[in-house]
C-alpha positions in Angstrom: 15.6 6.0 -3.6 13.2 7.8 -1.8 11.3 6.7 1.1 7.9 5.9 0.6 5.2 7.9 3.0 1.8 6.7 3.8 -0.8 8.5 2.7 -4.4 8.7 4.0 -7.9 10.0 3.1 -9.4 12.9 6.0 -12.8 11.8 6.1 -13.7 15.0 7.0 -12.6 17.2 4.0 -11.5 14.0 2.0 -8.0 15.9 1.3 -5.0 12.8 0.7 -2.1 13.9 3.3 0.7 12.1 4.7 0.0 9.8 7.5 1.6 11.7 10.2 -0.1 15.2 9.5 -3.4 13.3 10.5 -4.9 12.4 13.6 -6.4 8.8 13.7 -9.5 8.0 15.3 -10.0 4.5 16.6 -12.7 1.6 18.0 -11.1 -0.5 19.8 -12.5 -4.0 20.2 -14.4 -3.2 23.4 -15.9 -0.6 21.6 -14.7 2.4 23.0 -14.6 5.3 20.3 -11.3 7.8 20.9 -8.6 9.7 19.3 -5.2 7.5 18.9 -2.1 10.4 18.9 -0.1 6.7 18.7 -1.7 5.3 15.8 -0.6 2.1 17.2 -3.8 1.1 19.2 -5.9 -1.6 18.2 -8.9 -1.3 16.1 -10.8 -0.3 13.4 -9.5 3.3 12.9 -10.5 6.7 10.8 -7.9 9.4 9.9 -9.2 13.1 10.3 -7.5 16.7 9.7 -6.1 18.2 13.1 -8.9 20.9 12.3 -12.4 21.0 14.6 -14.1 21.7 10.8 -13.3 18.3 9.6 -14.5 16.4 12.6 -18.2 18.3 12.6 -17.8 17.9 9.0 -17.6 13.8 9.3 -20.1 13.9 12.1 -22.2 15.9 10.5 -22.4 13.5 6.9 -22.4 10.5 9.4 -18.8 9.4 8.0 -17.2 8.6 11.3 -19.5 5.8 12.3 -19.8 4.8 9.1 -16.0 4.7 9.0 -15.9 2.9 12.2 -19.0 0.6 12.1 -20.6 1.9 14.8 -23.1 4.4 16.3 -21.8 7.3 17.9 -24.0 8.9 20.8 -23.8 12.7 22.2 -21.3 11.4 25.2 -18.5 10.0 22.3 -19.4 12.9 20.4 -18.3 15.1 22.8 -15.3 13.5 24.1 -14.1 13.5 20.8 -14.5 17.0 20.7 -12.9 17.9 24.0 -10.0 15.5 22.7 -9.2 16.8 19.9 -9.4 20.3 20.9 -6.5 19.0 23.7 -4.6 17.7 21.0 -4.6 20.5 18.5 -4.0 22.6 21.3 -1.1 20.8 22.5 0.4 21.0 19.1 0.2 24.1 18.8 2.2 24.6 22.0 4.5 22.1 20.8 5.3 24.0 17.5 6.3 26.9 19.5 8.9 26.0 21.1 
């Protein structure tokens, strides 16, 4: 029998992939608003593409603090930029080996 893989919604683009092909965004409890490569931290998390499009696309149409019940200022904004530009680069290296 096949295994079964988890599938979730980008709220970017709103395309259904497998679980591991996204990145999760997370609040954690004291409210700090970051990406999770783990997927294991605690909080009320978001799944986005590993594409910069998506996440302007969800920031733009206010789905990622609606997503994550909360308000997102230009400081988180742009940390979640410069972390997920680390992240896609670093999986790009990754892939290239």
């Amino acid at each position: 029998m096949p295994r079964h893989i988890p599938q979730r919604t980008c709220i970017g683009c709103r395309a259904v992939r497998p679980k591991r092909e996204l990145l999760r965004v997370v609040r954690t409890p004291e409210g700090e608003v970051a990406f999770d490569p783990t997927g294991r931290r605690a909080g009320r998390g978001a799944y986005l593409c590993p594409d910069p499009a998506c996440l302007d696309r969800a920031l733009r149409a206010r789905e990622l603090g609606r997503a994550l019940k909360t308000d997102l200022d230009a400081a988180t904004v742009e940390a979640l930029r410069r972390q997920l530009a680390e992240l896609v680069t670093g999986a790009d290296a990754g892939a290239g080996r």
